[in-house]
py3Dmol code that shows the C-alpha trace and the ligand (Angstrom):
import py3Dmol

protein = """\
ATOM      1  CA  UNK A   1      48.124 -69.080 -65.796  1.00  0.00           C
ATOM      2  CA  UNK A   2      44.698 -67.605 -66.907  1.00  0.00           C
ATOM      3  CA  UNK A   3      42.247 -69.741 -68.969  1.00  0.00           C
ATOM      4  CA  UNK A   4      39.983 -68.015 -70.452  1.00  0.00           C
ATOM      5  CA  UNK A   5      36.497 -68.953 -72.133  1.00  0.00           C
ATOM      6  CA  UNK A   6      33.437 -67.168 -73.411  1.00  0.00           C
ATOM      7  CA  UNK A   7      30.159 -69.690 -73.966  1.00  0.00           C
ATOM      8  CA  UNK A   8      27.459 -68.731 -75.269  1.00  0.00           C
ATOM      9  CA  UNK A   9      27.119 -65.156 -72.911  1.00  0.00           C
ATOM     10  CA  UNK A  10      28.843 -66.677 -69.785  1.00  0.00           C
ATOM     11  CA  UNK A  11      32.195 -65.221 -69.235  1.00  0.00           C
ATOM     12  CA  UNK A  12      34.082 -68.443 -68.348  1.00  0.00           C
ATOM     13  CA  UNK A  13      37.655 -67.565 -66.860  1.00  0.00           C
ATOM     14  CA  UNK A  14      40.341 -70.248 -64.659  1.00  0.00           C
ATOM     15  CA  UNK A  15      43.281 -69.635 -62.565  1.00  0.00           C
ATOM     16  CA  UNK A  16      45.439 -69.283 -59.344  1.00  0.00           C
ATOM     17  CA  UNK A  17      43.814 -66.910 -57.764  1.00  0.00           C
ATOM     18  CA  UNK A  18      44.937 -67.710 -54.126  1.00  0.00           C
ATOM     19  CA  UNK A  19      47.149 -64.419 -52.716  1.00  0.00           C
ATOM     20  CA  UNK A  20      46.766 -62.805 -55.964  1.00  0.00           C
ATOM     21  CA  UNK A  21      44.087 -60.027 -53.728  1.00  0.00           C
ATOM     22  CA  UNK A  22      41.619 -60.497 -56.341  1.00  0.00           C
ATOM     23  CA  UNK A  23      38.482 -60.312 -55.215  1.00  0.00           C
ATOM     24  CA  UNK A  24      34.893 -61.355 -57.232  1.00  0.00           C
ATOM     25  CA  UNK A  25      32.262 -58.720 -57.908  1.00  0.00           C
ATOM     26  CA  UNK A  26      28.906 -58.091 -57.942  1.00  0.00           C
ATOM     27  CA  UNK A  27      26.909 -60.248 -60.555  1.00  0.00           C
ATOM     28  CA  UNK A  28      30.437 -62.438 -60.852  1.00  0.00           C
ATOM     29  CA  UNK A  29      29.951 -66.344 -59.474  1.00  0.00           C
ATOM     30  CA  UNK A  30      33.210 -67.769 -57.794  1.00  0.00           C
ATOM     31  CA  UNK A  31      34.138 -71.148 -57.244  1.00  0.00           C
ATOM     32  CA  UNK A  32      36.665 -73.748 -56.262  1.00  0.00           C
ATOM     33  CA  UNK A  33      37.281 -76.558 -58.825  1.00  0.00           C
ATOM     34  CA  UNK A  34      34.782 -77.971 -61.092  1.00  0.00           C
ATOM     35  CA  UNK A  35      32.038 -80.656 -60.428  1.00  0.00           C
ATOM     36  CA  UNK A  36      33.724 -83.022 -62.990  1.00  0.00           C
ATOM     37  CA  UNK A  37      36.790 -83.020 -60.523  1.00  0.00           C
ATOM     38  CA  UNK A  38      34.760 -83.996 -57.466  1.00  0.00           C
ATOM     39  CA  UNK A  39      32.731 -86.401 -59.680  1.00  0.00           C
ATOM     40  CA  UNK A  40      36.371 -88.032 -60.316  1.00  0.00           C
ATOM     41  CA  UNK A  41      36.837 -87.956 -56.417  1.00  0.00           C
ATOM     42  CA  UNK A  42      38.908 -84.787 -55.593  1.00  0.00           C
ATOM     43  CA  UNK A  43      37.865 -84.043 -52.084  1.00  0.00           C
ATOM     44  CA  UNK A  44      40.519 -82.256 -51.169  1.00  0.00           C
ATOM     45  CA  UNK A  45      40.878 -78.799 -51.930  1.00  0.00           C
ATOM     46  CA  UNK A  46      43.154 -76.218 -51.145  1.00  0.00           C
ATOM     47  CA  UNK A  47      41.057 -73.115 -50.592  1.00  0.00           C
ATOM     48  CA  UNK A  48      40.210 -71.809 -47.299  1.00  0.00           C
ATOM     49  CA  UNK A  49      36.990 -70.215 -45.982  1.00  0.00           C
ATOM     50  CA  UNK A  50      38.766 -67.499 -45.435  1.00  0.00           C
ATOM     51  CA  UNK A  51      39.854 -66.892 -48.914  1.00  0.00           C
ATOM     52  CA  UNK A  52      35.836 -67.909 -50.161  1.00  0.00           C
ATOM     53  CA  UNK A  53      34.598 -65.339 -48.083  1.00  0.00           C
ATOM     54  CA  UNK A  54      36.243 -62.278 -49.781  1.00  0.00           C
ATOM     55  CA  UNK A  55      34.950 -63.420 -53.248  1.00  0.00           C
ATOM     56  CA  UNK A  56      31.182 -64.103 -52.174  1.00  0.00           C
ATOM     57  CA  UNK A  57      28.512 -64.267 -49.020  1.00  0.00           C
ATOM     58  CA  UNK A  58      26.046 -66.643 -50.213  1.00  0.00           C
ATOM     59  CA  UNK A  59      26.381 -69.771 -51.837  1.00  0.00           C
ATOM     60  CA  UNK A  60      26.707 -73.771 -51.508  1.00  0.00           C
ATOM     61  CA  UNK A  61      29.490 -76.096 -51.868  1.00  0.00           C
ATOM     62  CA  UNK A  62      31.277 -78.799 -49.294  1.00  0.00           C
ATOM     63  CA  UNK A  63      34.705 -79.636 -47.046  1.00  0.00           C
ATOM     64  CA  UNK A  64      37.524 -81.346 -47.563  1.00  0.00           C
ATOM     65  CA  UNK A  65      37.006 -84.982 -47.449  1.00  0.00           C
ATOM     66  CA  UNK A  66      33.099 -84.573 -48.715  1.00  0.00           C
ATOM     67  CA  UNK A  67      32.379 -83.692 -44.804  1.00  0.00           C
ATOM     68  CA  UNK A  68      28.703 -82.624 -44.998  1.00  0.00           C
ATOM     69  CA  UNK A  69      27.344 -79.985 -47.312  1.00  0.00           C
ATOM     70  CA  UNK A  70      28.159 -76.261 -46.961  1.00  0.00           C
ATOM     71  CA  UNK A  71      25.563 -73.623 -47.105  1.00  0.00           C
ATOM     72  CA  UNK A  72      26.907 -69.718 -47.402  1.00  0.00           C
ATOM     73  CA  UNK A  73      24.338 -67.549 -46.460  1.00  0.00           C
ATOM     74  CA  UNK A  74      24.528 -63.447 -45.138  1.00  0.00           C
ATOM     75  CA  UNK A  75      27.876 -63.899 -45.071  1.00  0.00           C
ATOM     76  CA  UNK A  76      28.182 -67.001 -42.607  1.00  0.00           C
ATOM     77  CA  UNK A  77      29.593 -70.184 -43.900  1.00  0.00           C
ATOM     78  CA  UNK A  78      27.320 -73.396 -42.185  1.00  0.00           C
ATOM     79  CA  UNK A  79      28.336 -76.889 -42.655  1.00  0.00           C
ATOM     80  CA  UNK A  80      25.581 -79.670 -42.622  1.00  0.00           C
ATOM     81  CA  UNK A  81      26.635 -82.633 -41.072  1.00  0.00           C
ATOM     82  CA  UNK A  82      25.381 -86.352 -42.003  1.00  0.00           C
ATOM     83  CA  UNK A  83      22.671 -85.741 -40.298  1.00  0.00           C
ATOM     84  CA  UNK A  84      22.268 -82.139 -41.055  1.00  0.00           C
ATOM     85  CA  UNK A  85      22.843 -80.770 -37.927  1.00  0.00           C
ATOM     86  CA  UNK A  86      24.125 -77.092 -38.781  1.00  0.00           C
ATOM     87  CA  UNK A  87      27.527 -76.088 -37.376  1.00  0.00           C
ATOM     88  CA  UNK A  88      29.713 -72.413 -38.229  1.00  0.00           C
ATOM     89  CA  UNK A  89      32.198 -73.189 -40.663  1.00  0.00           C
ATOM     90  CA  UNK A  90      36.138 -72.345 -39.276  1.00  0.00           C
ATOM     91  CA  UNK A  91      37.632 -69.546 -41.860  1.00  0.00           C
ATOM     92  CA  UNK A  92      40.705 -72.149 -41.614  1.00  0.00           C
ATOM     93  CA  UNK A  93      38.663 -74.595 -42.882  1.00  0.00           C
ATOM     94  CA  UNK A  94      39.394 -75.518 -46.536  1.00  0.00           C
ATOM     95  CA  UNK A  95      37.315 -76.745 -49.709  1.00  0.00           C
ATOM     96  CA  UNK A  96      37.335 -78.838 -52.399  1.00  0.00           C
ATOM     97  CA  UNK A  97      34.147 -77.210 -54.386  1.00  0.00           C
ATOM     98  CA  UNK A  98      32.001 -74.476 -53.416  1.00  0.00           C
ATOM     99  CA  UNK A  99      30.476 -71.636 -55.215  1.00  0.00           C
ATOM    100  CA  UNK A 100      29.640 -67.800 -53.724  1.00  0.00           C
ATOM    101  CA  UNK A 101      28.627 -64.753 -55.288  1.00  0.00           C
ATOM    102  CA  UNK A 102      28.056 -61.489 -53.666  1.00  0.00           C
ATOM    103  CA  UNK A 103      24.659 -61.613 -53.394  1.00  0.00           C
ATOM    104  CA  UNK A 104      23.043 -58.803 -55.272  1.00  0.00           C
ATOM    105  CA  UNK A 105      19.201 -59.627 -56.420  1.00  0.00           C
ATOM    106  CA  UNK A 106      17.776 -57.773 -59.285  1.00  0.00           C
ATOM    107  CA  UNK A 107      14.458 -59.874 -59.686  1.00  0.00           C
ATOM    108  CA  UNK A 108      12.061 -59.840 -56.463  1.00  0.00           C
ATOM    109  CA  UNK A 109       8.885 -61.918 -55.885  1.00  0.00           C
ATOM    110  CA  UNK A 110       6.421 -63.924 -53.966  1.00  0.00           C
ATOM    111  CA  UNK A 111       5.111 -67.358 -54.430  1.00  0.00           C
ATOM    112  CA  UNK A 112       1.975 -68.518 -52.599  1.00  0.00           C
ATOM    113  CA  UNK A 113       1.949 -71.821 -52.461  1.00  0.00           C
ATOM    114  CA  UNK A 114       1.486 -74.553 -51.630  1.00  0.00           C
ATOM    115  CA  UNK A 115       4.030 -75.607 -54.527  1.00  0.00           C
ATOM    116  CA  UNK A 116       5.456 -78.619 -55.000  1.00  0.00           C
ATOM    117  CA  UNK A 117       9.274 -78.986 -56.322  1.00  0.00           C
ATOM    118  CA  UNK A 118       8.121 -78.697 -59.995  1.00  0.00           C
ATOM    119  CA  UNK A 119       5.843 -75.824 -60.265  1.00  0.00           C
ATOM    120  CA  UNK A 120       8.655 -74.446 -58.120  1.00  0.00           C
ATOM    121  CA  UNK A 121      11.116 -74.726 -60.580  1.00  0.00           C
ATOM    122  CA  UNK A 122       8.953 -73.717 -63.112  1.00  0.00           C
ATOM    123  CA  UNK A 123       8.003 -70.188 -61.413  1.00  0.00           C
ATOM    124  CA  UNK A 124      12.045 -69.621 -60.484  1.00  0.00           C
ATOM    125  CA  UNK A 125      12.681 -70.324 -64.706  1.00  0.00           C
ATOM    126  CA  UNK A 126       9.626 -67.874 -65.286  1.00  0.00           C
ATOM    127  CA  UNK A 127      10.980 -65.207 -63.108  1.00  0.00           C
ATOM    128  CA  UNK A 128      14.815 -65.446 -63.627  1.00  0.00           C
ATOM    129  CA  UNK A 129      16.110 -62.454 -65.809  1.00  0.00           C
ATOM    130  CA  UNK A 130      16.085 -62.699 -69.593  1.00  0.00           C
ATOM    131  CA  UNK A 131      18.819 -63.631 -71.370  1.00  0.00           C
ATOM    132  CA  UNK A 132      20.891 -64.707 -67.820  1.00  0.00           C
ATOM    133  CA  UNK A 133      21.267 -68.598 -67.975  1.00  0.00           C
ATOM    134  CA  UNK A 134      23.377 -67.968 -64.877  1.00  0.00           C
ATOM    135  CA  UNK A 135      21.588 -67.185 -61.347  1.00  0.00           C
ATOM    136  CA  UNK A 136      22.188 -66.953 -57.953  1.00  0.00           C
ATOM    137  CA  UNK A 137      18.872 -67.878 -55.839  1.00  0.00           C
ATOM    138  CA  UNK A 138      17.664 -67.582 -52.341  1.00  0.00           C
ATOM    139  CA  UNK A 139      13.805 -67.778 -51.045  1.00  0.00           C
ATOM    140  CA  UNK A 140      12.862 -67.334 -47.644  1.00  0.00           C
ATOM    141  CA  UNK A 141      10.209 -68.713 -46.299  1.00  0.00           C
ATOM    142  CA  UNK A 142       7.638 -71.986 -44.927  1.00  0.00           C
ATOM    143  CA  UNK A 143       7.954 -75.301 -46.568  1.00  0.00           C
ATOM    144  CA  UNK A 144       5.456 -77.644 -45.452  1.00  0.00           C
ATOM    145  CA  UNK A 145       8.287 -79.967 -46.720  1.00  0.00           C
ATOM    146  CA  UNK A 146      12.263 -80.151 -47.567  1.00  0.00           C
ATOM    147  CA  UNK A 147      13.565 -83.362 -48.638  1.00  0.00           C
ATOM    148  CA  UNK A 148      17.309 -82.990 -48.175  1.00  0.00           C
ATOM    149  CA  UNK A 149      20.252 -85.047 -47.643  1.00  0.00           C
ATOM    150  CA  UNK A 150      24.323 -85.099 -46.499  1.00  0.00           C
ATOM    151  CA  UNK A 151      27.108 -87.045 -46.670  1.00  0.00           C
ATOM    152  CA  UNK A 152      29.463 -88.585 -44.415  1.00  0.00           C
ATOM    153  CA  UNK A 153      33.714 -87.410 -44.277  1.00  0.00           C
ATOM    154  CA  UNK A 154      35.178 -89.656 -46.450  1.00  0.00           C
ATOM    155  CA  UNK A 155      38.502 -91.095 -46.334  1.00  0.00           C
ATOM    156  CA  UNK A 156      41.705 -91.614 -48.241  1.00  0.00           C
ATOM    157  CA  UNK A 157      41.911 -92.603 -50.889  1.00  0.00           C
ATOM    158  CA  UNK A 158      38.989 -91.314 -52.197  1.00  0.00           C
ATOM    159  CA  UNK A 159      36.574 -93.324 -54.076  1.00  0.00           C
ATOM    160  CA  UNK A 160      34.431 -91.602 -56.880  1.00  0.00           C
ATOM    161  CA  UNK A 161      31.402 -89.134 -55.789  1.00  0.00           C
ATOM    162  CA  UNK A 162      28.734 -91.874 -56.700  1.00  0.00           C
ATOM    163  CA  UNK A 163      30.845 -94.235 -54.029  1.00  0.00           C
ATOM    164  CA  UNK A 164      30.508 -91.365 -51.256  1.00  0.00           C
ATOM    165  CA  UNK A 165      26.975 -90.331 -51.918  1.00  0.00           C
ATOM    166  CA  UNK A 166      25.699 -94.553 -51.927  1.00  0.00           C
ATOM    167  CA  UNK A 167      26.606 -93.793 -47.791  1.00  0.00           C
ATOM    168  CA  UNK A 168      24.296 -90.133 -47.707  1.00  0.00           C
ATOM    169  CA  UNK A 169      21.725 -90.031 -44.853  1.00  0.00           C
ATOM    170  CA  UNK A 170      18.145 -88.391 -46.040  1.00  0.00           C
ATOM    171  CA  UNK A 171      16.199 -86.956 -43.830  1.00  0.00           C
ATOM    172  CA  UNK A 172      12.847 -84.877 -44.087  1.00  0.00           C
ATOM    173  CA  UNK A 173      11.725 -81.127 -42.791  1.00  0.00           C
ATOM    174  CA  UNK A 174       8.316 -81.437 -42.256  1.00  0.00           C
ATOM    175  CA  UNK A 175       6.340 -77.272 -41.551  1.00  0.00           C
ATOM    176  CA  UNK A 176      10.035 -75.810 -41.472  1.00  0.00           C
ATOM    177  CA  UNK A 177      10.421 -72.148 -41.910  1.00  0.00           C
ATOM    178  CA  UNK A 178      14.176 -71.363 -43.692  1.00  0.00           C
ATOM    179  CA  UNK A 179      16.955 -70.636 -46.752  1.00  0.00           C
ATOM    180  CA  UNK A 180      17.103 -71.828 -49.569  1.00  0.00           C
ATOM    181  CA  UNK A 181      20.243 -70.656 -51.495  1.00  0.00           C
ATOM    182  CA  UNK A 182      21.802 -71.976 -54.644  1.00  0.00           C
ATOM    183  CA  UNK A 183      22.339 -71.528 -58.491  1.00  0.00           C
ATOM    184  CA  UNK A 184      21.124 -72.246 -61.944  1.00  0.00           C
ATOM    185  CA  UNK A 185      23.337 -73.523 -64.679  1.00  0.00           C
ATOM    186  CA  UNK A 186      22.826 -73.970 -68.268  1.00  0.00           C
ATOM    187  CA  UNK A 187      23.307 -76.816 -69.693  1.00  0.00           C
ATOM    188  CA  UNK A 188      26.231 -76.033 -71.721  1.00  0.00           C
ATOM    189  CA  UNK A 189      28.460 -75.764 -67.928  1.00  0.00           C
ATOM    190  CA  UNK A 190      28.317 -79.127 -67.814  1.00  0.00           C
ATOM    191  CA  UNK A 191      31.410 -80.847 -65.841  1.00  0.00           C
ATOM    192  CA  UNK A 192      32.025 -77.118 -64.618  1.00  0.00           C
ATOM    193  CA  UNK A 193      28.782 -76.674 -63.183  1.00  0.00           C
ATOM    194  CA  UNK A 194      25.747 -78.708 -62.342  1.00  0.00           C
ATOM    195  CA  UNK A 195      23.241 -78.178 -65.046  1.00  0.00           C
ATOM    196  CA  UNK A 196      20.124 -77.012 -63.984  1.00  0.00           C
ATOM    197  CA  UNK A 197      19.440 -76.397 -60.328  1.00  0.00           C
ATOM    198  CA  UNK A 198      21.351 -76.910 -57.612  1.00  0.00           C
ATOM    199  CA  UNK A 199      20.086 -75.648 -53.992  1.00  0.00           C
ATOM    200  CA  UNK A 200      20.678 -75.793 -50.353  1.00  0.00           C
ATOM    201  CA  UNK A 201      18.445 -75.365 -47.097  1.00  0.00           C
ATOM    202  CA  UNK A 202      19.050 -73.837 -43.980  1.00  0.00           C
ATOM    203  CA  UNK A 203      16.242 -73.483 -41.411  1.00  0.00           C
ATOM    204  CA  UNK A 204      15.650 -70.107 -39.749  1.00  0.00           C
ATOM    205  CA  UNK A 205      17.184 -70.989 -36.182  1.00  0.00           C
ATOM    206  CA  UNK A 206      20.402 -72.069 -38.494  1.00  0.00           C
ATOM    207  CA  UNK A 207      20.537 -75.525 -36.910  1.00  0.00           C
ATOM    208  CA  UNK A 208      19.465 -77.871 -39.231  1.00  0.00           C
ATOM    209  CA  UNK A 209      19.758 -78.304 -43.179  1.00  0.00           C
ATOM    210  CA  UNK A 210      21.516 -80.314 -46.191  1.00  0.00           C
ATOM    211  CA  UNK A 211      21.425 -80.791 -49.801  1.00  0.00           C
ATOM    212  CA  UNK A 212      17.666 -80.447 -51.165  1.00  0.00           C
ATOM    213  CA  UNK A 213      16.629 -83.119 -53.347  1.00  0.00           C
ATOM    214  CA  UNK A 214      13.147 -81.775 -53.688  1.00  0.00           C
ATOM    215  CA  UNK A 215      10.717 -79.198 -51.375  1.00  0.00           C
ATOM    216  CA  UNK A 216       7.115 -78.063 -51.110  1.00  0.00           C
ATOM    217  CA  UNK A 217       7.073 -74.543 -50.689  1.00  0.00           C
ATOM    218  CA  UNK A 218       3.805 -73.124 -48.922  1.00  0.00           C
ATOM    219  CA  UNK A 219       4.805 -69.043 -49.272  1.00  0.00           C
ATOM    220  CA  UNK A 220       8.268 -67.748 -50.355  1.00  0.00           C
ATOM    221  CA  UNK A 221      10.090 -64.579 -50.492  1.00  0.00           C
ATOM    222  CA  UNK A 222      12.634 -65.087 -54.151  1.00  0.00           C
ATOM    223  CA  UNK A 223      15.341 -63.192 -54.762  1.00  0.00           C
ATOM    224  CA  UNK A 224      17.208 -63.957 -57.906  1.00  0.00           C
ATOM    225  CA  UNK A 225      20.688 -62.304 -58.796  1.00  0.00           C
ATOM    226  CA  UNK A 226      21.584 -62.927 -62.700  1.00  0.00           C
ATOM    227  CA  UNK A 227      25.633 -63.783 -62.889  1.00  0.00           C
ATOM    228  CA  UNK A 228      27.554 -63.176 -66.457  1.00  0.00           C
ATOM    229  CA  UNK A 229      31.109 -64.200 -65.306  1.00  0.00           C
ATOM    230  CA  UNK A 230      32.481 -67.328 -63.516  1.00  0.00           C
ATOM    231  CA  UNK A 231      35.786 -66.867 -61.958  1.00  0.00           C
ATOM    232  CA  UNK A 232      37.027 -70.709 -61.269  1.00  0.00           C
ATOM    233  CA  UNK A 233      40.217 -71.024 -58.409  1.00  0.00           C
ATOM    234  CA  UNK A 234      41.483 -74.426 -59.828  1.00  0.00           C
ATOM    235  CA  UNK A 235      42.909 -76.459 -57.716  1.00  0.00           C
ATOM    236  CA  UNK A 236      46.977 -78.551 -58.648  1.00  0.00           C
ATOM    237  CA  UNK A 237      45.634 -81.166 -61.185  1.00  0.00           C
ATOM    238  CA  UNK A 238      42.638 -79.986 -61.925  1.00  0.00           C
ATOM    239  CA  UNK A 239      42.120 -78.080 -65.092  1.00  0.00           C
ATOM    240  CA  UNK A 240      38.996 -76.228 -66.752  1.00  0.00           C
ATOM    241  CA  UNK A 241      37.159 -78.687 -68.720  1.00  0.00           C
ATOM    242  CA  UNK A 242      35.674 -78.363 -72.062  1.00  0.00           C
ATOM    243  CA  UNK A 243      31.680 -77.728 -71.581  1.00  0.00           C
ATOM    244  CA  UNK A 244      31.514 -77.852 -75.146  1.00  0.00           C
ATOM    245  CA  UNK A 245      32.476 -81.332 -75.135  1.00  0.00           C
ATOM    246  CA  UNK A 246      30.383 -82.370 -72.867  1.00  0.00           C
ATOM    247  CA  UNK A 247      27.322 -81.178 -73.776  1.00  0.00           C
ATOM    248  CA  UNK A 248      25.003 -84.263 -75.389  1.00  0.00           C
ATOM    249  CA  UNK A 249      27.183 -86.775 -72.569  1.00  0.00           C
ATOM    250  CA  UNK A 250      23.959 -87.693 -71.370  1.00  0.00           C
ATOM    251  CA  UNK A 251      25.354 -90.362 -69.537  1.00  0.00           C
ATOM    252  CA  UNK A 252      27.519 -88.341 -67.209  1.00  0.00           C
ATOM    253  CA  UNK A 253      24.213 -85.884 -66.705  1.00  0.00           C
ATOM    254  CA  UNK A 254      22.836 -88.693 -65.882  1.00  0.00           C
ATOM    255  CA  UNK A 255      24.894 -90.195 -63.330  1.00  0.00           C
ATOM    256  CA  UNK A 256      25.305 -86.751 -62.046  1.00  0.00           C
ATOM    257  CA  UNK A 257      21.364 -86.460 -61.528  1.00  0.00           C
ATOM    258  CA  UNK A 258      20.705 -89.849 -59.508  1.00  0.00           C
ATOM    259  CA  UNK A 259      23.666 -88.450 -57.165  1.00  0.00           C
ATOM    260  CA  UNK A 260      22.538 -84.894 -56.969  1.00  0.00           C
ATOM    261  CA  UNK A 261      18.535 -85.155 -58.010  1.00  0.00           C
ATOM    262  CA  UNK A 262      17.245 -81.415 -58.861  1.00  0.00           C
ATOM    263  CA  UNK A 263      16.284 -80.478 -62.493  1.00  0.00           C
TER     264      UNK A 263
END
"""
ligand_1 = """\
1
ZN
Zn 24.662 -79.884 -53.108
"""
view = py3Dmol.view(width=600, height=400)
view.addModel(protein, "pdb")
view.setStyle({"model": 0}, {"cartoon": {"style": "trace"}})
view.addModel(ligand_1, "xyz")
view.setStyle({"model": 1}, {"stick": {}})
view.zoomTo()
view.show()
């Protein structure tokens, strides 16, 4: 069953895609359910690694069961456990959300710093492509700080995402060189997408990392790839919500921002 949607300029479209051998192209975003669905507590999923890795090589996203964070970058899926201790992903592995593209940058830049996590935002807006609400992101470089965070496997039943992420552990990166990889959403993908920016952190020697709450860039390399379509894999029960509708639901944005933090 396709679903198909076209908001404002994003190319919205939802279905089994599992075994079908389609595969996402370049400047297309993939992902596996919707952030309203994990919100709800769906933390199982029925997508593999395996299957993630032919529609994208660098993105974000987490396990079945909410078991750390998952950071896609070159190709190489990394989980972050509670403590953010960076382990290879198996391809047997499955997920309940995660997003990839095939990463394909057509803005380049530099950013002295030091920044911090505003005037970082605010140069990443600046720079991303006209007229491309959607972006893929990732910025190598030294941070004289990442403030990041992961969350412990939960277990069945599942409670609701606010439940799981009350138990996160936060931890700090003080003068870390790394990765930062993740996406920008307009507002209107609400309950599809997280609005705004989302990002993860990897450090250089891949061994430590987590969801980034906020960082303080000192130089970065940015590349930013602009994405027009979103193919969604929706998992048994979960269907495509209405963005439309949820737009102006300031209390779910808001719920959704003390769990996730960004802007
Ligand atoms: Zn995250």
């Amino acid at each position: 069953m396709l679903d198909e949607r076209l908001i404002r300029g994003l190319h919205i479209d939802a279905a089994d895609l599992a075994d079908s051998g389609f595969a996402a192209g370049v400047h297309e975003v993939f992902q596996a359910s919707t952030v309203a669905a994990l919100v709800a507590g769906a933390f199982d999923g029925d997508l593999s690694f395996a299957e993630l890795g032919r529609h994208g090589d660098l993105g974000l996203g987490t396990l079945n069961g909410l078991d750390g964070e998952m950071v896609a970058v070159d190709g190489r899926f990394l989980r972050a456990d509670v403590d953010g201790r960076i382990s290879e992903i198996a391809p047997t592995a499955l997920t309940p959300f995660a997003v990839v593209t095939r990463f394909a940058p057509t803005v380049t830049f530099d950013l002295e710093g030091p920044l911090d996590h505003h005037e970082l935002v605010r140069e990443l807006n600046r720079h991303a492509p006209p007229g491309s609400p959607s972006c893929a992101i990732r910025a190598d470089g030294d941070f004289e700080l990442v403030e990041a965070r992961s969350v412990p496997r939960q277990q069945p039943p599942y409670g609701t995402l606010a439940e799981a992420a009350a138990q996160q552990h936060r931890f700090d990166f003080h003068e870390v060189s790394g990765t930062v990889v993740g996406f920008r959403f307009p507002d209107y993908a609400e309950g599809i997408e997280l609005p705004g920016f989302h990002l993860h952190f990897v450090d250089a020697a891949r061994e430590r990392g987590g969801h980034v709450l906020s960082c303080r860039p000192r130089r970065l390399h940015v590349q930013i790839d602009h994405a027009s379509r979103l193919h969604m894999e929706l998992p048994p029960g979960v269907e495509l919500p209405d963005p439309a509708a949820v737009v102006g639901s300031s209390t779910g944005r808001a719920e959704l921002r003390g769990i996730e933090g960004g802007e």
